[in-house]
N, C-alpha and C positions, 0 to 999 in steps of 0.2 A: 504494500500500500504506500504510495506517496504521501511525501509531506504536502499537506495542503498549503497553498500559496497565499491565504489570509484566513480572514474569517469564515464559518463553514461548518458542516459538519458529513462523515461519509457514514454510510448506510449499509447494510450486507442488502444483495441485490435478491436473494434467496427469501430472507426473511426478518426483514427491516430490522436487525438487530444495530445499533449505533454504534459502532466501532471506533471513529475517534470524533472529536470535536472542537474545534479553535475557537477566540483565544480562549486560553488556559492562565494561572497565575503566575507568575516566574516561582521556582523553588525555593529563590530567600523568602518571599511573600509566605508559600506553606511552610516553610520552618518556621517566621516568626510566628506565625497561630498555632502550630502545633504546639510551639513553646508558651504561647500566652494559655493556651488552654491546657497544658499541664502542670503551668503554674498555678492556676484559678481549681483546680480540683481540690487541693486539699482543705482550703478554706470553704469550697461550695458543699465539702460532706459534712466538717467536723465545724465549723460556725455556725453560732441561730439561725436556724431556717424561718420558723414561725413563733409567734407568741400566741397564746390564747387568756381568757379571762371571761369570767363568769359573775357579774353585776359588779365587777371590782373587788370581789373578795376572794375566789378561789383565781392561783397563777398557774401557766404552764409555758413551757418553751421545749422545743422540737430542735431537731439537727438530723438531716438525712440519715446518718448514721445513724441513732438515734431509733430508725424504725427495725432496725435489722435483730436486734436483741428484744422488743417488741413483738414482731410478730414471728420471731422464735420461740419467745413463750406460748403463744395462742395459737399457732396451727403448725403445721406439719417441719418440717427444718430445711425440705428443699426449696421452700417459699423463700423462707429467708435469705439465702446464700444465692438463689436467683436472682435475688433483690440487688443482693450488694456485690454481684459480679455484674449484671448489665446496667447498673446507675453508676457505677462507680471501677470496677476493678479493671471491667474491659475497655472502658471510654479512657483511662486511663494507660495502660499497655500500648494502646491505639497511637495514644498521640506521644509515646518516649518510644515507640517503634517507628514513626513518623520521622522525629528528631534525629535520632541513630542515624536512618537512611539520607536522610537527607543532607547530614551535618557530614557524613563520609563523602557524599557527594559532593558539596560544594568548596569545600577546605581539603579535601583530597587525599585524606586518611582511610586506610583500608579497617574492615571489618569483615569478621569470617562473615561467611554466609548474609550476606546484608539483602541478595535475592532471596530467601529465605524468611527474613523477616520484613522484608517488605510484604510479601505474602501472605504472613501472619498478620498484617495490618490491615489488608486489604480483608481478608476471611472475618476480620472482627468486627466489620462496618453494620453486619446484619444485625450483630449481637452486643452491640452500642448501643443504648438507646439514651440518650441526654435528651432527645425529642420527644419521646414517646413521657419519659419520665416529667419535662416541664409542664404537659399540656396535664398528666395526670395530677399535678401538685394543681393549676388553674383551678380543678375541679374540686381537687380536694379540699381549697381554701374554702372554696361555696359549698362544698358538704358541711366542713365544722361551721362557717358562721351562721348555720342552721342554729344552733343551740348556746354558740357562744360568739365574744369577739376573738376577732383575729388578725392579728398585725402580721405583716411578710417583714423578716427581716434580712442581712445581709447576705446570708446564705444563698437563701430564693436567688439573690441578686446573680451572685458569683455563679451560681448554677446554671440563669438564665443566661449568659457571657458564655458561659461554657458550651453549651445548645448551639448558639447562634456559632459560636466558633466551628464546630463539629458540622454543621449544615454548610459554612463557607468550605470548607477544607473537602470536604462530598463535591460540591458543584465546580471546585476551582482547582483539583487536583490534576496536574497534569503526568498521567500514570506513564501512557508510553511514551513520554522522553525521560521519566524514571526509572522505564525498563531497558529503554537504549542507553541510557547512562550505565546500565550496572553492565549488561552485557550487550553490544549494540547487532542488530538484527543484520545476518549476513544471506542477501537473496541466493536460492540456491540453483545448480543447475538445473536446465530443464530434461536432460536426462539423467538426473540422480533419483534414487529413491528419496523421499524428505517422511520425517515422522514429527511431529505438531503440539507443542506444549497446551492443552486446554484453560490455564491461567495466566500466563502470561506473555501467548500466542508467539513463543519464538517457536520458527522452521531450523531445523538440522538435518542435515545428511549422514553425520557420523555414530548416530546412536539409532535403537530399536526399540520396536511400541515396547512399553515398562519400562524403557530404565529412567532414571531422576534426568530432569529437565537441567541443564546446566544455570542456568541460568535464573529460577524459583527453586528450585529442588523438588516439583512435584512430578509425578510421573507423566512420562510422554505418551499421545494417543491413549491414554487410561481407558479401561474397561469400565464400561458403561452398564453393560446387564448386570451386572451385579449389586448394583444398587437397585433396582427393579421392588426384589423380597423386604430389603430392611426399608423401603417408603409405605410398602404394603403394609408390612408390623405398624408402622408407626400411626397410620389413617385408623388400621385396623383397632389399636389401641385407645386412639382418641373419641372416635364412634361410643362409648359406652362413657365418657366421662360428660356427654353432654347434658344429660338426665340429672346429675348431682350439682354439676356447674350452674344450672339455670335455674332448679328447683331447689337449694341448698341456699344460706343466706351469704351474701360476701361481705355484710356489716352488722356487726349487732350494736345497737346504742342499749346501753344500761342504764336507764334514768332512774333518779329519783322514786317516782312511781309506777313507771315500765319500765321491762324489757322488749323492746321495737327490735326483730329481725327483718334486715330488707336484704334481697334477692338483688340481680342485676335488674330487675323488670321494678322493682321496689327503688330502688335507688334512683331512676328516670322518675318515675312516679314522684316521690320525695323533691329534687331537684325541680321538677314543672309546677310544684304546687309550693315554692319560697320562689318562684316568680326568675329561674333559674332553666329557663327550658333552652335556651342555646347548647348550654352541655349537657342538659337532659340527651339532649339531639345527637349529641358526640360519644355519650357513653350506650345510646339505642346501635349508633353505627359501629364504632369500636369493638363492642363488646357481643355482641348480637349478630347483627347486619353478617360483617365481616368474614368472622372465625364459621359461619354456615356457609356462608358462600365460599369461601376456602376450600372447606370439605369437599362440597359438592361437587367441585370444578375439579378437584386432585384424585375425587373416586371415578369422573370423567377422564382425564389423561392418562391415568394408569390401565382405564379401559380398552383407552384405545391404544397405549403401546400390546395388551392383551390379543386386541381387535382390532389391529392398523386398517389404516385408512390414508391413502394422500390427499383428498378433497379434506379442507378446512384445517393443512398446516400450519400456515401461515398465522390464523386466528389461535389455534391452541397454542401457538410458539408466544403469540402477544400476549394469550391471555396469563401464560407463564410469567413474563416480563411482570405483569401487574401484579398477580399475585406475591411476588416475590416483593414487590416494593412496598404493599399493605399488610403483610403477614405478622411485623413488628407491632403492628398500633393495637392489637385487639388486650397487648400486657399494659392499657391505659387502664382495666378495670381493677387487677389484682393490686398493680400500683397506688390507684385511690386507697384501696383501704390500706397500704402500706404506710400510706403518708398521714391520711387520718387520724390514726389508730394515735399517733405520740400528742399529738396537735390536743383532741378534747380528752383527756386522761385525768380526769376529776373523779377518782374513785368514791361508791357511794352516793354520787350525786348526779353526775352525765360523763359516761364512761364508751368511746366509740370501740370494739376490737374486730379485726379480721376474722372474719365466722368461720365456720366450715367446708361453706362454697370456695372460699378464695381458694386453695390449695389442689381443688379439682381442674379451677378454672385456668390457675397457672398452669396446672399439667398439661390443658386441653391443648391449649395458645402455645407452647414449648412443645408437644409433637408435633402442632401443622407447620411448625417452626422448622422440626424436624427433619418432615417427610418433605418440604419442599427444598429446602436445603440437601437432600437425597435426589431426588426426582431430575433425572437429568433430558430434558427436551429432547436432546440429539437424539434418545433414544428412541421416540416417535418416528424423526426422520428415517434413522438406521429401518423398524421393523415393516415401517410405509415402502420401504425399497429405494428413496431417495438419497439418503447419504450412506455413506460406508461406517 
């Protein structure tokens, strides 16, 4: 593929996949945000996130971190640590593997394997979520000032910086002059055999489908039916946790004089009726909407690599693309009660915790997570007869 001559963007001619796109940021630009946002994390976990107060006489203060030993106590333990690897540990690794790469790059100091962890960088974008986590903090402020006041303090802020950083750094990465940097793309002849790295699309003549790609260290031409069975597992697994996710509560408020269990369908409810139905609307689509239509579309795909078919490639390859890029936001629900939970903690009197539901519902949303992150498209094309 040529270097494009300005602004632009090129296209797979097959199936509109975007392959590259101009302009891009210079790479001092993404180290300085990788660097500003790995600086801003440690203050956006462990500083006041929120206050709360109840007629001025009962206090509470929250710190993202803060929710992790929370809803440890109150539901199952891989909630937790879900929690605090994709708010925090992965967004973090993300952007000092950022830095690494690109600091070898530009001052011209080597590092083992820096294809490698650019790679790891690149794999961690799915399982980032600084966005998913900000919009679920928006909601959760309007869940607690349901019962109490609630101040956002510097935390929120440093978080919110952090997000915004993480989303520039997505849009303005300019990957394949990162890749020709580390090992630069050498066209091969047109009577050589060539076998085809799937991440980070270098061509070679000198190696065979399996071995490590020189250049990411992933495997060359990788075997694709083999992931077919463990996407199956993972659909198959999720399918029986919807029942629990939706009919199980994800909030229980402990009041004074009740105990209120609300559901994700309760929580929409709850939020439209304190005059909050915008995110009513976000946590129906999120939480709802989304994580079914996922399903449905993924026990569709895998049917038809079962049942090939070449009529409507192109649309199953798109509708892959989207799926892939909305499959993150449905952890906006298990989130809310992640954040709420520290926020109104006035035991005895209005007490919020992460119910039972929450922990089915992270499982559900972390296998579609799963299976889609398994599920590899080309395989369609492969059983349709159209690609190799």
């Amino acid at each position: 593929m040529p270097e494009l001559p300005g602004p632009g963007t090129v296209e797979c001619y097959r199936c509109d996949r975007v392959l590259d796109r101009r302009p891009r940021a210079p790479l001092r630009a993404t180290f300085a945000l990788a660097a500003a946002m790995f600086i801003l994390l440690p203050p956006a976990v462990f500083m006041p996130l929120m206050d709360s107060t109840i007629q001025n006489l009962l206090f509470e203060e929250s710190r993202l971190v803060s929710s992790v030993p929370v809803i440890y106590s109150e539901v199952w333990f891989p909630f937790a640590f879900g929690f605090l690897f994709f708010a925090f540990l992965f967004p973090a690794f993300r952007a000092l593997f950022l830095m690494v790469v690109l600091g070898s790059l530009l001052w011209g100091f080597r590092v083992w394997q820096r294809g490698r962890i650019f790679r790891w960088s690149e794999e961690l974008r799915i399982w980032s979520m600084t966005d998913v986590v900000v919009i679920a903090g928006f909601v959760a402020y309007f869940r607690a000032s349901v019962p109490a006041d609630v101040e956002v303090r510097v935390g929120a802020w440093c978080y919110l910086a952090v997000a915004a950083l993480a989303l520039v750094i997505d849009r303005t990465l300019d990957r394949r002059a990162i890749w020709d940097a580390i090992l630069p793309d050498k066209p091969p002849m047109d009577e050589q055999h060539v076998v085809s790295c799937d991440v980070c699309e270098l061509t070679v003549t000198s190696r065979r489908p399996g071995d490590h790609c020189p250049r990411c260290g992933s495997r060359l031409d990788r075997a694709i039916a083999v992931r077919f069975v463990p996407a199956v597992t993972a659909v198959a697994a999720a399918i029986p946790l919807l029942l629990p996710a939706y009919s199980f509560s994800v909030m229980v408020n402990d009041q004074l004089t009740a105990v209120l269990e609300h559901t994700v369908v309760g929580t929409i409810q709850l939020l439209a009726d304190h005059g909050y139905w915008q995110f009513g609307i976000v946590v129906l689509v999120a939480g709802i909407a989304i994580p079914i239509f996922e399903l449905a579309c993924l026990m569709w795909l895998l049917a038809r690599v079962r049942f090939p078919a070449q009529k409507g490639l192109v649309l199953r390859t798109r509708l892959y693309r989207l799926m892939h890029r909305l499959v993150r936001w449905p952890m906006i629900i298990p989130f809310i009660a992640a954040l709420a939970a520290p926020i109104v903690d006035f035991r005895g009197v209005d007490d919020i915790v992460a119910g039972p539901g929450a922990t089915p519902l992270f499982l559900l949303i972390a296998l579609i997570m799963l299976a889609i992150r398994l599920f590899e498209p080309r395989h369609m094309w492969k059983t349709a007869g159209v690609a190799r």
